[in-house]
C-alpha positions in Angstrom: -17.6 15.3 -0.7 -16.3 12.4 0.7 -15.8 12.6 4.4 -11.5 13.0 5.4 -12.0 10.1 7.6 -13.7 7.0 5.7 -11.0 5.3 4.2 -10.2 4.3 1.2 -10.5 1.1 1.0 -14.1 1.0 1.3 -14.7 2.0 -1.9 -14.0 1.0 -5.4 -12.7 -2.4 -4.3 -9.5 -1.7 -2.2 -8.8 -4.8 0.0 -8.3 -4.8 3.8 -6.8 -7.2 6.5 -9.5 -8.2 8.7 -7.0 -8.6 11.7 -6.6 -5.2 11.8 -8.5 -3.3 9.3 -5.6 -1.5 7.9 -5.9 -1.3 4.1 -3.5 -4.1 2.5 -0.7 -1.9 1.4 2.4 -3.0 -0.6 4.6 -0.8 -2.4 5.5 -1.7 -6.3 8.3 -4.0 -6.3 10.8 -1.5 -7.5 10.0 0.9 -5.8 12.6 3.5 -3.9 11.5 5.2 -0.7 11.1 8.8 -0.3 14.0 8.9 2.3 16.7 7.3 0.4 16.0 8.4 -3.2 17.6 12.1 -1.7 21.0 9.9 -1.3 21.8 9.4 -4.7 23.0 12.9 -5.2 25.4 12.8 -2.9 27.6 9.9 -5.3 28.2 12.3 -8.2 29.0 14.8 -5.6 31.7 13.3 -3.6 32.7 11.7 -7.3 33.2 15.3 -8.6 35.2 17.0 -5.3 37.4 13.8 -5.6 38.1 14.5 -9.0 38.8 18.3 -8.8 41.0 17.9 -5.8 43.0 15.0 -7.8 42.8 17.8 -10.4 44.1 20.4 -8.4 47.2 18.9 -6.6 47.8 15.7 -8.4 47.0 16.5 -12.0 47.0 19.7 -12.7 48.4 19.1 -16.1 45.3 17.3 -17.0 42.1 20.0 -17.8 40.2 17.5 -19.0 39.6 16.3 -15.6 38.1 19.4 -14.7 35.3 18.6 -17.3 34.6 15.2 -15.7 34.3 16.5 -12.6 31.7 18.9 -13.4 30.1 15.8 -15.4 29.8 13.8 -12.4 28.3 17.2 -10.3 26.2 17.3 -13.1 24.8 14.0 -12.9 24.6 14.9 -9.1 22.1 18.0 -9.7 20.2 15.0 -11.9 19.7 13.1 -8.8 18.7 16.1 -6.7 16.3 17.6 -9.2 14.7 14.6 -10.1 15.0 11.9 -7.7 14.1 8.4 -8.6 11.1 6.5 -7.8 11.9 3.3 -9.4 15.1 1.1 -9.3 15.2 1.7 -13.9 15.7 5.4 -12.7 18.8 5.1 -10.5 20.3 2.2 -12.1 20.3 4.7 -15.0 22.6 7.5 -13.5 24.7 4.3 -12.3 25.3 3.7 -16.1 25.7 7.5 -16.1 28.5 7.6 -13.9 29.9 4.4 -15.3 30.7 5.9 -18.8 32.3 9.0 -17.1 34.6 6.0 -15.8 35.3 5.1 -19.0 36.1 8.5 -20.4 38.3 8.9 -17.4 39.5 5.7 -18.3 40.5 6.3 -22.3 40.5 10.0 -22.8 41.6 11.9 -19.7 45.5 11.2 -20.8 48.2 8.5 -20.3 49.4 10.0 -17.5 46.4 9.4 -15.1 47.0 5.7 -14.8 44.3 4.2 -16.8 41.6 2.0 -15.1 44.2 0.8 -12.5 45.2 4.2 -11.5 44.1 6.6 -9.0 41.1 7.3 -11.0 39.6 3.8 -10.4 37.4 5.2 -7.3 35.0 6.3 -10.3 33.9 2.7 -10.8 34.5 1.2 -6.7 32.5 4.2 -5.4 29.8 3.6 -8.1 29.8 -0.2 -7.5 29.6 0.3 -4.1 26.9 2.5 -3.7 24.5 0.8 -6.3 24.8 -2.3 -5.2 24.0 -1.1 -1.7 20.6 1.0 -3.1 19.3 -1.2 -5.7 17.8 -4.7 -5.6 19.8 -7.8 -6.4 19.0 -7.9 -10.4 19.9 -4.5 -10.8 22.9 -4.3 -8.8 24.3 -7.0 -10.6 23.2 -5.8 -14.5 24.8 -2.1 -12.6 28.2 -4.4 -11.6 28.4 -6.8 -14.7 28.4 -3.4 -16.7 31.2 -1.7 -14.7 33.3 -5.0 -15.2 32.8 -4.8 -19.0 33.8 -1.1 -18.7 37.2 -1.9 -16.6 38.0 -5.0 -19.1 37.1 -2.4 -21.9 39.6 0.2 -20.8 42.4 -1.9 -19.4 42.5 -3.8 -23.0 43.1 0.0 -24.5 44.9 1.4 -22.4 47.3 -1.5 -22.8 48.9 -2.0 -19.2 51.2 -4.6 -18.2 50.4 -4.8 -14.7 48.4 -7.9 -15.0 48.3 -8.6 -11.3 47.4 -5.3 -10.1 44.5 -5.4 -12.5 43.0 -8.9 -11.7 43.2 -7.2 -7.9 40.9 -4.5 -9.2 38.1 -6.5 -10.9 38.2 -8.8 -8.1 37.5 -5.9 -5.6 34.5 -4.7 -8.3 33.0 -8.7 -8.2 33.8 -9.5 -4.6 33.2 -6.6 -2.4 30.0 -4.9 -4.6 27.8 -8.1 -4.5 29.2 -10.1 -1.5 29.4 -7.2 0.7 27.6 -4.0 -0.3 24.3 -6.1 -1.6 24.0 -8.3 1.2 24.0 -4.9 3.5 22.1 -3.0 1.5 19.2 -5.8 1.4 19.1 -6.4 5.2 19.6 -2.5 5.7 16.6 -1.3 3.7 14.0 -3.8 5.6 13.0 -1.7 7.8 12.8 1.1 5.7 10.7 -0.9 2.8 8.1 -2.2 5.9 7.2 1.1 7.1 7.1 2.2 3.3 4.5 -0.1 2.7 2.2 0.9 5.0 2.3 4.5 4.1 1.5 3.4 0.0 -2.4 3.1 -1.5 -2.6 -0.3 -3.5 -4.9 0.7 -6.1 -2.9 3.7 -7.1 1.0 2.9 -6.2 0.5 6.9 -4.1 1.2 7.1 -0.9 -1.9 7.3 2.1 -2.7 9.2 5.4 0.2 8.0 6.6 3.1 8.3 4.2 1.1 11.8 3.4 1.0 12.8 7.3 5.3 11.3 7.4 6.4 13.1 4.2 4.6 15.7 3.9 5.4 17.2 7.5 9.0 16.6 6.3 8.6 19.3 3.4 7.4 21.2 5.7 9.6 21.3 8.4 11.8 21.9 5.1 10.1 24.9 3.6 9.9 26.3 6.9 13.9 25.5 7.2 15.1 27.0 3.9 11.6 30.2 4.1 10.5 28.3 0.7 7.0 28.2 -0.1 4.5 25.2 -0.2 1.4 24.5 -1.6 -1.5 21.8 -1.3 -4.3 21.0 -3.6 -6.8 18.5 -2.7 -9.0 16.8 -5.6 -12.7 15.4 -5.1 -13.3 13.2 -7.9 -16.8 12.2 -6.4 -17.7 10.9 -10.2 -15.5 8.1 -9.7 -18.0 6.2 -8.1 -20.4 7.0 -10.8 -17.6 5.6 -13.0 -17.8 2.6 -11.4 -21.6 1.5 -11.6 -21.8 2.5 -15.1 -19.1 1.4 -16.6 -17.4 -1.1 -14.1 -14.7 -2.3 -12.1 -12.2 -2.4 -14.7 -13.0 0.9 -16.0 -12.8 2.6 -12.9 -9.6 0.9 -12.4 -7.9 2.8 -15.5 -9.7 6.1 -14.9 -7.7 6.0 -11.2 -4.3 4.8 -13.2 -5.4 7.9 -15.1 -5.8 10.2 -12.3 -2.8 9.0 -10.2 -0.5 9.3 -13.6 -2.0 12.7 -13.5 -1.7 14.1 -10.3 2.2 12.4 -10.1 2.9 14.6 -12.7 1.4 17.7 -11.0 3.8 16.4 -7.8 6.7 16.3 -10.2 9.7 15.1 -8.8 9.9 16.9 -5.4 6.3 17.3 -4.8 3.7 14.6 -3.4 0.3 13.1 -4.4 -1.5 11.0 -2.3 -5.1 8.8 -1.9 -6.3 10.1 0.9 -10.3 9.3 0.2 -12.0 6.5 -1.6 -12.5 9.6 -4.2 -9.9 12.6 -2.6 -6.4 12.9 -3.5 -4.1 15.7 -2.1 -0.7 17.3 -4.0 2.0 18.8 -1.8 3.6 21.4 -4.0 7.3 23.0 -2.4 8.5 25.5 -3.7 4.8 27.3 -5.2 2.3 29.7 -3.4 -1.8 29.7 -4.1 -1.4 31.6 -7.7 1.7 29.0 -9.1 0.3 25.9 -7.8 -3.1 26.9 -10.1 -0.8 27.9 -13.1 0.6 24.4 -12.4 -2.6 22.3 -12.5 -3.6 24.4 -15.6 -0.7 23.2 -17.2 -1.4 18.9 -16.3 -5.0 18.9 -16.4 -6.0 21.6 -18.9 -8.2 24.9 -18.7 -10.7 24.1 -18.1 -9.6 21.2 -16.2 -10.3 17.6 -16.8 -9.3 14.0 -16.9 -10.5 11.8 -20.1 -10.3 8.3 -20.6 -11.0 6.5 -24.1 -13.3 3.4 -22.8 -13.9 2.1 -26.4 -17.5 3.2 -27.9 -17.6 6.4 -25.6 -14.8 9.0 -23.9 -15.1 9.4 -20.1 -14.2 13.1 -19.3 -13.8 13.1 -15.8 -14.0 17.1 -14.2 -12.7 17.3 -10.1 -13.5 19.9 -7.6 -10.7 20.9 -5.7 -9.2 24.1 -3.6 -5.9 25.5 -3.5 -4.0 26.4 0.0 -0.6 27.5 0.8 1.2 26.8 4.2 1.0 29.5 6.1 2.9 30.7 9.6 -0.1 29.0 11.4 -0.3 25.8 9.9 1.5 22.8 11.9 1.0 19.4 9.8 0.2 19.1 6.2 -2.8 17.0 7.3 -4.3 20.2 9.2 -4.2 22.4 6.0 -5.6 19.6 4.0 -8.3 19.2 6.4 -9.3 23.2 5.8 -8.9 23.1 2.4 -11.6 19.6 2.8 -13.9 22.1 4.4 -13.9 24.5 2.0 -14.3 22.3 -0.6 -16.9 20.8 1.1 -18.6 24.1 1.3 -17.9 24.6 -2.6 -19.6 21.4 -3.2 -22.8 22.5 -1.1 -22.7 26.1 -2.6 -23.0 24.4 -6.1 -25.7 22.0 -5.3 -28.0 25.4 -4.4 -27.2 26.7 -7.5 -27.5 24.0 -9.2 -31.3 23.2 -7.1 -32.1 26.8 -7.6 -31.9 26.6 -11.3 -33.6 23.7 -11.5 -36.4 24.9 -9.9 -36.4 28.3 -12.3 -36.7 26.3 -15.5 -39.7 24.2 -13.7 -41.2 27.2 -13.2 -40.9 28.4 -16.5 -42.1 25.8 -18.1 -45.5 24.9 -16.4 -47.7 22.9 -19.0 -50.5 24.8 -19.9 -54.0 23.5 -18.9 -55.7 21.1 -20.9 -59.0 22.5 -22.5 -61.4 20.1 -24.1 -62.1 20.9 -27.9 -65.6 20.8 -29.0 -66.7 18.7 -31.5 -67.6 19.5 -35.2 -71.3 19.1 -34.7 -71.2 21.0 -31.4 -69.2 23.6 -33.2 -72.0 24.1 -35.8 -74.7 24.1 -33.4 -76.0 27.5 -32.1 -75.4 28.7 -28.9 -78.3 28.6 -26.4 -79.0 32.2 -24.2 -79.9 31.6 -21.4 -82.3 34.9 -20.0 -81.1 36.8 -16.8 -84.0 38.3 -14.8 -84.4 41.6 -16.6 -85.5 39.8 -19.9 -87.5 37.0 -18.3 -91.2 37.4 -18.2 -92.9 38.8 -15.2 -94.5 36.1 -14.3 -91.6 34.1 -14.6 -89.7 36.1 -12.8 -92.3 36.3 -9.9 
């Protein structure tokens, strides 16, 4: 078992800044941060009130508005129960939200206004938001897409108020890129620096630290809302074996494999982190002991393993690990990980007896039997010699 406290980048080729001998961290380029990936749910949500209310006391003619409200909720719950991790992920509910505009747009009736009417929040709002969140090249695909959509509708929707509606897709160029872009990049600095020290490198999961930062969140959470939560921790010692064997590069893809893995088993509001050269941990919210096993049953088989096709041979990779859940006495995630490292640990030692006491049995058991020289043929034929005792020896001899 690898000791909790040797980090990882002293093994399997992690680099490290000599000035200060933290390991050179940099999240993936499109990568969101765990604290504002839980905003995006919010648009759809205020999207959706907005519309029922315009429903309610300005519409109520209008049902169909009460379907794209619950549309825009919808895609709301989206973002909540799986919130993204990459800037493809949320750009996607953008485009979401975008062709709700449209059907708002085209469909909903004459009498909401069209794309210039009251209804043209869906788009602004969306704009707005996106271009604040995402980075520059998706913010203006995201922006570029709503314009198409408000050109799109105007045309069918056939308005004459020309000027009102050059006003509108000014507002969706000007103020989305100029303004909400520019923010959004100088606002997410800080966030982005002290997300890149809390991610591993090699395996694009977060470390100790972003482990010790979000993890304590879910479970100031859990604790908040009485929801369970689990954590697993996985030593896949073999790795190294991995390594001298079959290489760098093979090593390299058998961790993609593992982190692939064990970001599954985190799903979308879980948590898997590096946090050994050869130890990962999985914060599970929401599962106790028995779930959280049905759970990695379910990602990395019964009996569990990890495989990688490395050309001429399969690698089949098979990790200890031990099972906790966050009790009433547990204060940090990093404290029940650091129990569940001892009893692995103590796992680890209980099966290298066994496995030293067995070894031992069948090297008992099969002793080779002495070696016993054979006679030759012509000593075979000849006859045995007796030798007299001292009854049968003459007297005289025997004197």
């Amino acid at each position: 078992m690898t000791p909790p406290s040797l980090p990882a980048s002293e093994s399997l080729g992690v680099r490290t800044h000599r000035s200060s001998g933290v390991p050179g961290t940099r999240a993936p380029h499109d990568w969101i941060s765990h604290s504002l990936r839980h905003l995006e749910r919010w648009v759809g949500w205020s999207i959706g009130v907005y519309t029922a209310w315009l429903a309610i006391f300005a519409f109520p003619g209008v049902p169909a508005l009460w379907a794209l409200a619950l549309y825009a909720g919808l895609v709301g719950k989206w973002a909540e129960a799986h919130p993204a991790r990459h800037q493809l992920e949320m750009a996607w509910r953008g485009a979401a939200l975008i062709a709700g505009a449209y059907v708002v747009h085209t469909h909903a009736g004459v009498d909401v206004g069209g794309p210039g009417g009251p209804f043209f929040f869906w788009l602004s709002i969306t704009c707005l938001y996106y271009a604040f969140m995402l980075k520059p090249v998706w913010a203006v695909g995201l922006v570029s897409l709503a314009m198409v959509e408000f050109a799109a509708a105007a045309m069918q929707a056939r308005q004459d108020a020309a000027a009102d509606l050059l006003a509108q897709g000014a507002f969706l160029c000007i103020f989305p890129l100029l303004l909400a872009m520019k923010f959004g990049s100088v606002m997410r600095r800080p966030d982005e620096a002290l997300e890149n020290g809390r991610i591993d490198s090699s395996t694009a999961l977060y470390n100790n630290l972003g482990l010790a930062a979000h993890g304590d969140e879910m479970l100031a959470a859990a604790r908040r809302e009485n929801r369970l939560l689990a954590v697993a921790v996985f030593d896949c010692a073999d790795l190294l074996e991995v390594r001298t064997i079959y290489g760098s590069r093979i090593a390299r893809k058998l961790m993609g494999r593992i982190a692939r893995k064990l970001t599954t088993l985190g799903a979308d509001r879980g948590l898997a982190a590096r946090t050994g050269p050869t130890e990962f941990t999985v914060v599970l919210p929401g599962m106790n002991r028995e779930k959280a096993l049905v759970a990695i049953q379910r990602v990395l088989g019964n009996p569990m393993r990890i495989e990688l096709d490395a050309g001429d041979s399969e690698i089949v990779l098979v990790p200890s690990f031990a099972v906790g859940a966050a009790g009433t006495d547990v204060d940090t995630i990093d404290e029940l990980r650091q129990e569940l490292c001892h009893e692995l640990a103590r796992m680890n030692e209980d099966e290298q007896r066994r496995q030293h006491h067995l070894r031992r049995e069948r090297e008992r058991h099969s002793r080779p039997m002495p070696l016993h020289s054979q006679p030759s043929p012509a000593e075979a034929k000849r006859p045995a010699s007796v030798q007299p005792d001292a009854t049968t020896r003459p007297a005289a001899l025997a004197a």
